[in-house]
C-alpha positions in Angstrom: -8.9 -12.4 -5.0 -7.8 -9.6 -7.5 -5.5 -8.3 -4.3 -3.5 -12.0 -4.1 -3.7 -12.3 -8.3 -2.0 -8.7 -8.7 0.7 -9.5 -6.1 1.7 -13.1 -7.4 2.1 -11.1 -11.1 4.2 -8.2 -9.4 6.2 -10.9 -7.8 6.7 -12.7 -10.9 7.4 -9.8 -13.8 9.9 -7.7 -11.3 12.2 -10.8 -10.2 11.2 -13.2 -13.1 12.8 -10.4 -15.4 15.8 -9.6 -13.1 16.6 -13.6 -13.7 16.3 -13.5 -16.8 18.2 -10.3 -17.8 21.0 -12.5 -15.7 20.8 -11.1 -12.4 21.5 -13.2 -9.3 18.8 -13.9 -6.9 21.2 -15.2 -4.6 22.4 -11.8 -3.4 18.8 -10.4 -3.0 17.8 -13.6 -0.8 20.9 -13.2 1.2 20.3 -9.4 1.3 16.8 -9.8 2.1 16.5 -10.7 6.2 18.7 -8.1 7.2 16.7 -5.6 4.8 13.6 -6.4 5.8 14.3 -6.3 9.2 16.1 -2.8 9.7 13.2 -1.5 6.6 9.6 -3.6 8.3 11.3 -2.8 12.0 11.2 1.0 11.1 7.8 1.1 9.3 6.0 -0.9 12.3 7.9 1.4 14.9 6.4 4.6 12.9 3.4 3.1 12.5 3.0 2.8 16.4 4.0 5.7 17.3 1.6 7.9 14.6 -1.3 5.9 15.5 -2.9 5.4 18.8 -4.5 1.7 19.3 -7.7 1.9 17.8 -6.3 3.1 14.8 -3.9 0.2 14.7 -6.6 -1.9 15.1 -8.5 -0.3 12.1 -5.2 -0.2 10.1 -5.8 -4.1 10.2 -9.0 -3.5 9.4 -8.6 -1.7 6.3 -6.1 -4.4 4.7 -8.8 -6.9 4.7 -11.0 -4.5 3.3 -8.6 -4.4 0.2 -8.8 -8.3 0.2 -12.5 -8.5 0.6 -13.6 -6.0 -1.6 -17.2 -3.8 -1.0 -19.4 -4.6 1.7 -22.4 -3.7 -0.2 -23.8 -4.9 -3.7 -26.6 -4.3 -5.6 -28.9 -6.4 -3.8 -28.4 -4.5 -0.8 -28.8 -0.7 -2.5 -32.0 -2.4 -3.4 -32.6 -3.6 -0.1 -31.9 0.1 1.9 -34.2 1.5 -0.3 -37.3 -0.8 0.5 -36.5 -0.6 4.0 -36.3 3.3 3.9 -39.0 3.8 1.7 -41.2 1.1 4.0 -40.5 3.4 6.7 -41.4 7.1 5.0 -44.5 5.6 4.0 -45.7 4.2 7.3 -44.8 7.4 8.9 -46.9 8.8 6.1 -49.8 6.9 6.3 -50.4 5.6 10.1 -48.0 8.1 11.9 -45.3 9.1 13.9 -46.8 6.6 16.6 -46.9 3.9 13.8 -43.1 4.0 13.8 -41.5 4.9 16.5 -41.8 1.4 17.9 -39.4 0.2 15.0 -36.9 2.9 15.1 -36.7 2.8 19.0 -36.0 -0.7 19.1 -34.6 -1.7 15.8 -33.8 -5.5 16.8 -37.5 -6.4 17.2 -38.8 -4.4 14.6 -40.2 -6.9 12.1 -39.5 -4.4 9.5 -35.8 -4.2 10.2 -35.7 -8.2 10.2 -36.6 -8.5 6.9 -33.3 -7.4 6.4 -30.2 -9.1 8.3 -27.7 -7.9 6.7 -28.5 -4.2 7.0 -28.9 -4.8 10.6 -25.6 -5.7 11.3 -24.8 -2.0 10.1 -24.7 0.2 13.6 -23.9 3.3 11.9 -26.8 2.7 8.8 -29.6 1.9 11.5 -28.3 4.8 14.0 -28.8 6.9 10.9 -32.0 6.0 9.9 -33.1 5.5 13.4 -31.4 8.8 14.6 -32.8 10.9 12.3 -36.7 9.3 11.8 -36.5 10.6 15.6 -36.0 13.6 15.1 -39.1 13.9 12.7 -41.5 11.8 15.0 -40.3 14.6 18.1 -40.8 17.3 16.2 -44.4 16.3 14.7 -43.3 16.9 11.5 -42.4 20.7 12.0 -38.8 20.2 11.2 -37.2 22.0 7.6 -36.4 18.9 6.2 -33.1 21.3 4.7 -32.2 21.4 8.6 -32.5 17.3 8.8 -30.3 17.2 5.6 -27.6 19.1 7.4 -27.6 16.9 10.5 -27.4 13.8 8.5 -25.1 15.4 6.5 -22.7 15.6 9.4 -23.5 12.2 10.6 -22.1 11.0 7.3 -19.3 12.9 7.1 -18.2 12.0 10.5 -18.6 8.2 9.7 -16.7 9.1 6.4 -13.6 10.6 8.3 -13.3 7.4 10.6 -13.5 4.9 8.1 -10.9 6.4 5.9 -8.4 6.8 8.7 -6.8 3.4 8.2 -6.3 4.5 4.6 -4.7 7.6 5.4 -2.6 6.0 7.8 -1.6 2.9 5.0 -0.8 5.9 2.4 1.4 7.3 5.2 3.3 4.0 5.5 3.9 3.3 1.4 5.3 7.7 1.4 7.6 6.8 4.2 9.0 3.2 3.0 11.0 4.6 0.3 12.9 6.8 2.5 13.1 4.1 5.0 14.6 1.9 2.4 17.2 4.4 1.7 18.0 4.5 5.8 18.9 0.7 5.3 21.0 1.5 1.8 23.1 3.8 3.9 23.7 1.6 6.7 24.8 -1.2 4.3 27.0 1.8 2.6 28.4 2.7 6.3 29.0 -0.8 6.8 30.9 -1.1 3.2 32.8 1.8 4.1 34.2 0.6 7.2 35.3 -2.5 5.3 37.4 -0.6 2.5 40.0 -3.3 2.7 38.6 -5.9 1.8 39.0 -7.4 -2.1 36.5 -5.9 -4.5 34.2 -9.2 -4.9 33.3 -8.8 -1.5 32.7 -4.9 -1.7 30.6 -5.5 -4.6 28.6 -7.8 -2.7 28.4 -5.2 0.7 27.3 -3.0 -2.0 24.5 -4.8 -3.8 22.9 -5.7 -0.6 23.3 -2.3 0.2 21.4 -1.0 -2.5 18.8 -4.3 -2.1 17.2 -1.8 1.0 16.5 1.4 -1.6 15.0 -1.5 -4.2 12.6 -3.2 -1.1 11.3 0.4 0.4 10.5 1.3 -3.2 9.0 -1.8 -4.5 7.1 -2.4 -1.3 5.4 1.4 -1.2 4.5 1.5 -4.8 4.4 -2.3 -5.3 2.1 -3.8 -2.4 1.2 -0.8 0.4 0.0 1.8 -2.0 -2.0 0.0 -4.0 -3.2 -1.5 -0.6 -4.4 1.9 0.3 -5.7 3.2 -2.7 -8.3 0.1 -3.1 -9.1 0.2 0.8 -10.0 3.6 -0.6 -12.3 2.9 -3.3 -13.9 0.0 -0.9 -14.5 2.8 2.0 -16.0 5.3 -0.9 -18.3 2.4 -2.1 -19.7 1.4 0.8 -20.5 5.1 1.5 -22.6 5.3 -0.9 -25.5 3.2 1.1 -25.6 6.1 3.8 -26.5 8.5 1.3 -29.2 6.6 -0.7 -30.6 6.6 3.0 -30.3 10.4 2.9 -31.7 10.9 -0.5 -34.8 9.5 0.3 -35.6 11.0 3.4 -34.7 14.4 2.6 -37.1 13.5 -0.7 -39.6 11.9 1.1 -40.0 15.3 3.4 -39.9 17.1 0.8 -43.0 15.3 -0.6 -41.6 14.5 -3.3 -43.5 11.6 -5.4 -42.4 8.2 -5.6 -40.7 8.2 -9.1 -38.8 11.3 -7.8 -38.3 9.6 -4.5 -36.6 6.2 -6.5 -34.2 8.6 -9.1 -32.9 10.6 -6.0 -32.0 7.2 -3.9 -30.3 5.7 -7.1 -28.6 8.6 -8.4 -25.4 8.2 -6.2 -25.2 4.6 -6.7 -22.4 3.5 -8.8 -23.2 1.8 -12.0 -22.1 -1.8 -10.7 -24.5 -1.2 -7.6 -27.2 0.4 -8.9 -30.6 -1.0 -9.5 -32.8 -0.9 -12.5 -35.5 1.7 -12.0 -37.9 -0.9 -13.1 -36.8 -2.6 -10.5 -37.0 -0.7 -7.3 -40.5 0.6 -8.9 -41.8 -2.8 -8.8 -40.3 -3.6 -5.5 -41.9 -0.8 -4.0 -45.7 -0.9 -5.8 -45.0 -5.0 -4.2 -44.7 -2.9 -0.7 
């Protein structure tokens, strides 16, 4: 929503005050297919050939994630810790034989099902389930510093593929500009190859010339930049849910208590996300 409102105001200042400063919008209309053509056939041709086709396919993916906004909000922090916590305590109270049933087969786990949406998450349930594993195999030998490294690594590989399609969109608005100026100077070759012709035209071969520097410039730090940088902040936001996962493991092997437990889950929560202590408390006492 915010994506679509910010454009239509870009959209509207930048040409809105060109017209009224008495610039003609006819030349950048009649400029414009031609422009867009040499400057969007170049940027989709370098984006092919830096990117294999998964990464293509997740360049599309991270678009709509600056359109749709966070995956995750505060109800769901809430949620990942009851579902964690739920979890550490069954494997506290009945056993490793208690849970293993859940985290081998999350689908039919009735614990899992009390949360849908969380379920949908492969990498969130691979990480819980993953790593519970590894403390029911190792009948609760393990250095729960050691489980903190592995899950550790397990985020930070999830992290490196979901920011890809960022990298790859900041790539695109660094290279526009410069691909703008490859259409300016074709439209100067062009002009140049036309000397002869009266001024009025020339200044019209020239303008449209110089429409290809304004369109690589206005789209990288006008639409695909900002693209990037809030598929950025989206990625980093709903990153945060793997590592309220973490805290509260690593804290529950530790033995930590419960009020402990609950500060170390929500202290990498962002402030829009993050649950009242009273509230997860209360949730869990409920549990």
């Amino acid at each position: 929503m915010f994506a679509a409102i910010g454009m239509v105001i870009l959209l509207v200042m930048v040409f809105g005050g060109f017209i009224i400063s008495g610039g003609s919008i006819g030349v950048i209309l009649h400029a414009l297919p031609i422009e867009m053509l040499v400057i969007g056939g170049a940027a989709v041709g370098a984006t092919i050939t830096g990117n294999s086709g998964a990464d293509l396919k997740a360049l599309g993916g991270g678009l709509a994630k600056a359109f749709k906004g966070p995956r995750y909000k505060k109800q769901d922090f809430l949620d990942v810790i009851f579902l964690v916590s739920k979890l550490m305590k069954m494997l506290r109270t009945d056993g490793p034989v208690a849970v293993e049933p859940h985290i081998e087969d999350p689908k039919s786990s009735a614990i899992f099902a009390e949360y849908p949406k969380l379920l949908k998450d492969q990498t969130l349930v691979h990480l819980i389930c993953d790593t519970l594993r590894l403390v029911v195999v190792s009948s609760g030998t393990l250095d729960p510093r050691a489980v903190e490294d592995v899950m550790d690594n397990a985020i930070k590989t999830h992290s490196h593929h979901s920011i890809a399609p960022v990298n790859s969109l900041q790539t695109l608005a660094d290279a526009l500009p410069a691909l703008g100026i490859v259409a300016a100077v074709l439209g100067v070759v062009k002009t140049m190859a036309s000397i002869d012709k009266p001024p009025e035209i020339l200044g019209e071969m020239i303008g449209s010339a110089l429409v290809g520097t304004f369109l690589g410039v206005l789209l990288a730090y006008g639409f695909v930049g900002p693209f990037a940088n809030r598929a950025r902040q989206v990625v980093e936001g709903d990153m945060a849910i793997y590592h309220v996962v973490k805290q509260i493991i690593i804290a529950s092997l530790h033995g930590h208590p419960l009020p402990l437990v609950i500060e170390a889950a929500r202290s990498g929560i962002a402030h829009s996300n993050q649950p009242a202590f009273a509230d997860v408390f209360d949730g869990m006492r409920g549990r």
